[in-house]
N, C-alpha and C positions, 0 to 999 in steps of 0.2 A: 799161456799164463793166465789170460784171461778167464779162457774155460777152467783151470783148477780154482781160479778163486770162487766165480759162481757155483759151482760144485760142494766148496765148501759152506757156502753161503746159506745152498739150500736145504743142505745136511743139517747145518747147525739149527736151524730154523725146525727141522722136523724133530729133535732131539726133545725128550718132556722136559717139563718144566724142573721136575725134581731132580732130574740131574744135573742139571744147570745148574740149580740154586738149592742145596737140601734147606737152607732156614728157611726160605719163603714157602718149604711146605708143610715146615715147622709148625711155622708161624699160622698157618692156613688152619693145620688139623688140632693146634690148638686153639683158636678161637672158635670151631666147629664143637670142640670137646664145653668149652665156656658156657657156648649160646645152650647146649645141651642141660649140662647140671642146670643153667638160669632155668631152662623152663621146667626141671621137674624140682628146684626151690619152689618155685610158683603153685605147682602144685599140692607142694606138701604144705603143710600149716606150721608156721615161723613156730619157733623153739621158745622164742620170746612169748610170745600166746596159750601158749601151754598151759592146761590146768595144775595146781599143784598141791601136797598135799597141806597139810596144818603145820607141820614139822617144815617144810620149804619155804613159809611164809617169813616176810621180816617181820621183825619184833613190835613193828605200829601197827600190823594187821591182825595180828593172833589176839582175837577175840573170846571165842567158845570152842575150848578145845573138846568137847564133844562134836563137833563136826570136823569129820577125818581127812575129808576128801573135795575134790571138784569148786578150788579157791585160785582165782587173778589175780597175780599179782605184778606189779608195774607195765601194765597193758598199756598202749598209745591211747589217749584219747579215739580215736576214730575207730580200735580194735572193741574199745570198751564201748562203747555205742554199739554196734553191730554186734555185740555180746548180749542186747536185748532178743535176741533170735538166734541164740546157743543156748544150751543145758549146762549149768554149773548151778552151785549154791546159793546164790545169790535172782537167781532167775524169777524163782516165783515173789522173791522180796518185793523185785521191781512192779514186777502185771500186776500183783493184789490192789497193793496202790495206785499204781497209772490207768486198771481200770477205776479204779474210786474213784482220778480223779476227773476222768471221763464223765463219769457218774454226776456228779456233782456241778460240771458246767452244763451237762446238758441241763438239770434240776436248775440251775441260775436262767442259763437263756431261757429255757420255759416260763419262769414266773416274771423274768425282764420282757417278756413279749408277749403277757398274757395270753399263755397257751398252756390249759387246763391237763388236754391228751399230754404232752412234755409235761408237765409239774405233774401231772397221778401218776404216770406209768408205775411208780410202787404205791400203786393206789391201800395196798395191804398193811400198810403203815397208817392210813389214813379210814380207809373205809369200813374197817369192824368197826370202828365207832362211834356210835351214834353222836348226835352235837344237839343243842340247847335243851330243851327239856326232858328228851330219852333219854339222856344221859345223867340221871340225876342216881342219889346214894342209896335208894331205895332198892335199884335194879339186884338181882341176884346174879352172879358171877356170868353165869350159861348166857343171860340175856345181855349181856355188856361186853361180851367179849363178840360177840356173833354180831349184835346190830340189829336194826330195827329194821322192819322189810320194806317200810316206805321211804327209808330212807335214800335222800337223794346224794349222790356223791357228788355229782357236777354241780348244785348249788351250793352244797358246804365247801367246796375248791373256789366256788367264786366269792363266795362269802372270805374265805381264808385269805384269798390272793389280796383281797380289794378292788377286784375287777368291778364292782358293782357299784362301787363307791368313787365319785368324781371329785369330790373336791380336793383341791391341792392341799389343805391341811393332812387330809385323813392317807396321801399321797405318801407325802413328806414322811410321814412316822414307818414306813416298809423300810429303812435304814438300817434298823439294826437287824431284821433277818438277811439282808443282803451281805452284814460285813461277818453274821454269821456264816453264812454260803463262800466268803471268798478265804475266810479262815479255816474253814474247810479243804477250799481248793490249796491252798501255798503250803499248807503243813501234808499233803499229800503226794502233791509234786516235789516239795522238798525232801521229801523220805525216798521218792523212785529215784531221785537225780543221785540222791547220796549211795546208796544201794547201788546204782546202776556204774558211777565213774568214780568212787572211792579207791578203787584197785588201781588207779591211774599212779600215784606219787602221795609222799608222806604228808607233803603239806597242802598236796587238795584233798587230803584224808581230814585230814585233821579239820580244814574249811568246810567241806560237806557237814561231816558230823557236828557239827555247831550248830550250821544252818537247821539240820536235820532237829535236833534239840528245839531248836527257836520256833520251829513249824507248829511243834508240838505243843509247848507254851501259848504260842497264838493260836493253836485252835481252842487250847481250853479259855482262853480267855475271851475270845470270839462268842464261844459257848454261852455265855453269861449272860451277852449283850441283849435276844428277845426277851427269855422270860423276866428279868429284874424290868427293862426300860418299858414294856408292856403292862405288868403289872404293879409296878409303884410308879407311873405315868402320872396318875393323879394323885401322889406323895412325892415329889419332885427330893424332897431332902433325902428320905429310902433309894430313892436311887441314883442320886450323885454318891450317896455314900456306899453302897454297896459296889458300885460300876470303879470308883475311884479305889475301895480294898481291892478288888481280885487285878486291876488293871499294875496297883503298887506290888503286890503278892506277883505278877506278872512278869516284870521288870524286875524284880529282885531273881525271881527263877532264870531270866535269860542272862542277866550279869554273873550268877553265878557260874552257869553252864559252859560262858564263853570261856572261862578259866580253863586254860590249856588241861589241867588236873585233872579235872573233872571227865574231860571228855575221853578220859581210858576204862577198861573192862573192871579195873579195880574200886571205882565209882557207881558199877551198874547199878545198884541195890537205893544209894544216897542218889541217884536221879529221879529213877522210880518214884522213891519216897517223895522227892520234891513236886511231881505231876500228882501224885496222890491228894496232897497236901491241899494243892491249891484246887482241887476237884472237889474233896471236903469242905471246900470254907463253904461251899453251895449247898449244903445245911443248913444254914446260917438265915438269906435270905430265901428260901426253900420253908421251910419252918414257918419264918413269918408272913409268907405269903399263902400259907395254906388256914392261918390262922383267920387274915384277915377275909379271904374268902370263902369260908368254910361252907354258905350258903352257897357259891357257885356251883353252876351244874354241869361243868365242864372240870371241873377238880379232878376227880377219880381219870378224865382222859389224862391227864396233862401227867398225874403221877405215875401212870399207866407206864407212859411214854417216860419220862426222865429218870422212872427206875430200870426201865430195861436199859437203859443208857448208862445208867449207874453199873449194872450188872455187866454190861459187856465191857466196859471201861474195867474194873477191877478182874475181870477176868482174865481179860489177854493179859494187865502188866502181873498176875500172878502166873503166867506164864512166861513170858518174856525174865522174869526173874529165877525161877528154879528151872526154867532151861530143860522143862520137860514137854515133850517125851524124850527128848534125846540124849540125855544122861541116863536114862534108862536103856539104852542100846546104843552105845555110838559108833557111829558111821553108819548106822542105819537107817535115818534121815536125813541126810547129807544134802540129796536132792528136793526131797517133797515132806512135809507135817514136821518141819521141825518148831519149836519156839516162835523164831520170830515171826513165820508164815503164819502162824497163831495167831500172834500176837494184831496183824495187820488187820485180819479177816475182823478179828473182833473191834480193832478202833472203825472199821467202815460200817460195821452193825451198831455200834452205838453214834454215831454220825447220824447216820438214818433215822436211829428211833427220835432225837434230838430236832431232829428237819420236822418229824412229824408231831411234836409238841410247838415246834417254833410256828406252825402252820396254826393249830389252835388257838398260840397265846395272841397270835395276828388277827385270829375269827373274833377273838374277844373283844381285843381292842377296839376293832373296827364296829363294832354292833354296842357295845356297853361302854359312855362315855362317863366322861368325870360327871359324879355329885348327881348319879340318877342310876339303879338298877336293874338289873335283867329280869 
C-alpha cells in the first residue's frame, strides 16, 4: 500500500505542468504574448504622436491651409519638446528663432562683460563703417559702404560699448540698449516656445499665441528705447514724449491682441497692420531727429542701419501676410521656405541691423555731450 502510494506520488510529480493545470499555462502564454506586443508598442511611434494632415487638425489649429501636411496635434508636452529634434512643419519655426535667440544673449553677455571679440563677432554690421569724421555726407556711396582702411574696429567697439569711459554717469545711460537687447531676447523665445508646444491643447494654444503676439509688441517697443533716449537725451521733453507715445501705442497693441478674437487666422491681416502701425509712428521722431542733427557725421550710419531694419521689418510681415510662396504651390513647402520661416529670418535680420545702429547711437552719446558739439 505504501509502495502504490509513493509510486503514485512520483508519477504525479513528473507529470507537466499543463496538464495538470491548462489555465496556468493559459495564463503563462498570455502574459508572454502581453510582454511581447508591450515591447514592439515601444518600439513603434504612439498613434497619438503622429504627424497629421490640415484636414485632421482641430478647428483651433487650422491656420494656413496651404500647408498640407507634417502638423501635431495634441502631443504631451514632453512629446512636443522632443519634437525640437523631429522634422514636421513647425520645425524650422522653432531653430530660426531659438538660434536668434542664442544670438542675441550671447550679443548681451558680450557687452555685460566687456568683451569686444563677443559684441563684434557680426563685426559686418558694424565695421563697413566708418565713424566720426569718415563718415560724413560728402563720402560717395563706394567709399561708405566699404570703410576707411585705417579704420580701427576694436576702438570704435570700445568707444560704442563705453568701455573707455568710467564714470558712473556715462555708466548709467547703456540702459536703454540693454532693455533693447532683452526685448529682443523675450520676443524671440516667446515665438520658439509658441511654435514649439502650441500643439499641446487648445487652451495652451491659445496662451502661447498671445504670449507670442506680446513678444512682438515688446520688441518693437524695446526698439525705440536707444535711438529716441540717446538722441533727445539733451531734450529731456522729446523724449519723455516720444518713449511715453510708442510705450501708450504699445499697451494698446498688447490689450488688443490679448482679446481671445483676435488671436485667430481670421485677424492675420488686422495684427499685422497693428505691428505696422506702431513701427511707423518711428517716422515721427526719426524725422525729427534727422532734422535736428543734420550736421552729424554719423547720420548717414545710423540711417543706413535703421532703413535696412525698416526694410527687413516690412518685408517678412509682407510675407507672413500673402502667405507666399506657398499659396503658390501647396504642400510644397510644408517642410522648409514656407511664410513664416520667411517671415522669422527677416525679424532676426532687422534685429541685427537695429543692434548695430543702437551701437552708434551709444558711440554718440558717449563722445558728444549736452550743450557742446562734435
Amino acid at each position: 500500500m505504501n509502495g502504490s502510494t509513493t509510486e503514485r506520488s512520483v508519477w504525479k510529480r513528473s507529470k507537466p505542468r499543463s496538464d495538470m493545470d491548462p489555465e496556468v499555462s493559459l495564463d503563462s502564454s498570455k502574459k508572454k504574448n502581453k510582454k511581447n506586443m508591450k515591447s514592439e508598442n515601444r518600439n513603434k511611434p504612439s498613434k497619438r504622436c503622429c504627424l497629421v494632415t490640415f484636414e485632421e487638425l482641430p478647428e483651433y489649429m487650422k491656420d494656413n491651409e496651404y500647408i498640407l501636411n507634417y502638423y501635431r496635434a495634441n502631443w504631451p508636452l514632453k512629446d512636443a519638446f522632443f519634437s525640437l529634434f523631429r522634422w514636421h512643419n513647425e520645425t524650422l519655426n522653432v531653430w530660426t528663432h531659438l538660434l536668434g535667440f542664442a544670438l542675441f544673449v550671447g550679443l548681451m553677455v558680450g557687452n555685460l562683460m566687456d568683451v569686444p571679440q563677443v559684441a563684434d563677432i557680426f563685426g559686418i554690421f558694424v565695421s563697413p563703417f566708418p565713424s566720426n569724421a569718415e563718415a560724413n555726407v560728402s563720402h560717395n556711396s563706394n567709399d561708405f559702404f566699404s570703410g576707411a582702411t585705417n579704420f580701427n574696429l576694436k576702438k570704435q567697439s570700445s568707444a560704442a560699448l563705453g568701455m573707455t569711459v568710467t564714470s558712473p554717469e556715462t555708466s548709467a545711460t547703456r540702459w536703454p540698449f540693454f532693455v533693447f537687447l532683452c526685448g529682443s531676447m523675450f520676443c524671440l523665445l516667446s515665438s520658439s516656445t509658441c511654435h514649439l508646444f502650441a500643439c499641446h491643447s487648445h487652451n495652451l494654444n491659445i496662451l502661447l499665441l498671445r504670449m507670442d503676439y506680446v513678444g512682438i509688441a515688446v520688441m518693437i517697443i524695446t526698439s525705440f528705447f536707444p535711438p529716441i533716449f540717446y538722441i533727445f537725451q539733451c531734450e529731456p521733453l522729446w523724449q519723455i514724449i516720444y518713449l511715453a507715445g510708442i510705450s501708450v501705442m504699445g499697451a494698446f497693441t498688447i490689450v488688443t491682441l490679448l482679446t481671445p478674437a483676435f488671436s485667430t487666422g481670421k485677424f492675420r491681416a488686422f495684427r499685422a497692420m497693428l505691428f505696422v502701425a506702431m513701427g511707423l509712428f518711428g517716422l515721427v521722431p526719426a524725422v525729427h531727429a534727422a532734422v535736428v542733427n543734420w550736421n552729424e557725421s554719423r547720420r548717414n550710419v545710423t540711417l543706413a542701419y535703421e532703413s535696412v531694419m525698416a526694410l527687413a521689418y516690412l518685408t517678412g510681415t509682407a510675407f507672413y501676410v500673402t502667405r507666399i510662396p506657398e499659396r503658390w504651390k501647396p504642400g510644397f513647402f510644408d517642410l522648409a521656405g514656407h511664410s513664416h520661416q520667411i517671415f522669422h529670418v527677416f525679424v532676426i535680420l532687422g534685429a541685427l541691423a537695429h543692434y548695430g545702429a543702437a551701437l552708434v547711437f551709444l558711440e554718440f552719446r558717449g563722445e558728444v555731450g549736452c550743450g557742446r558739439t562734435k
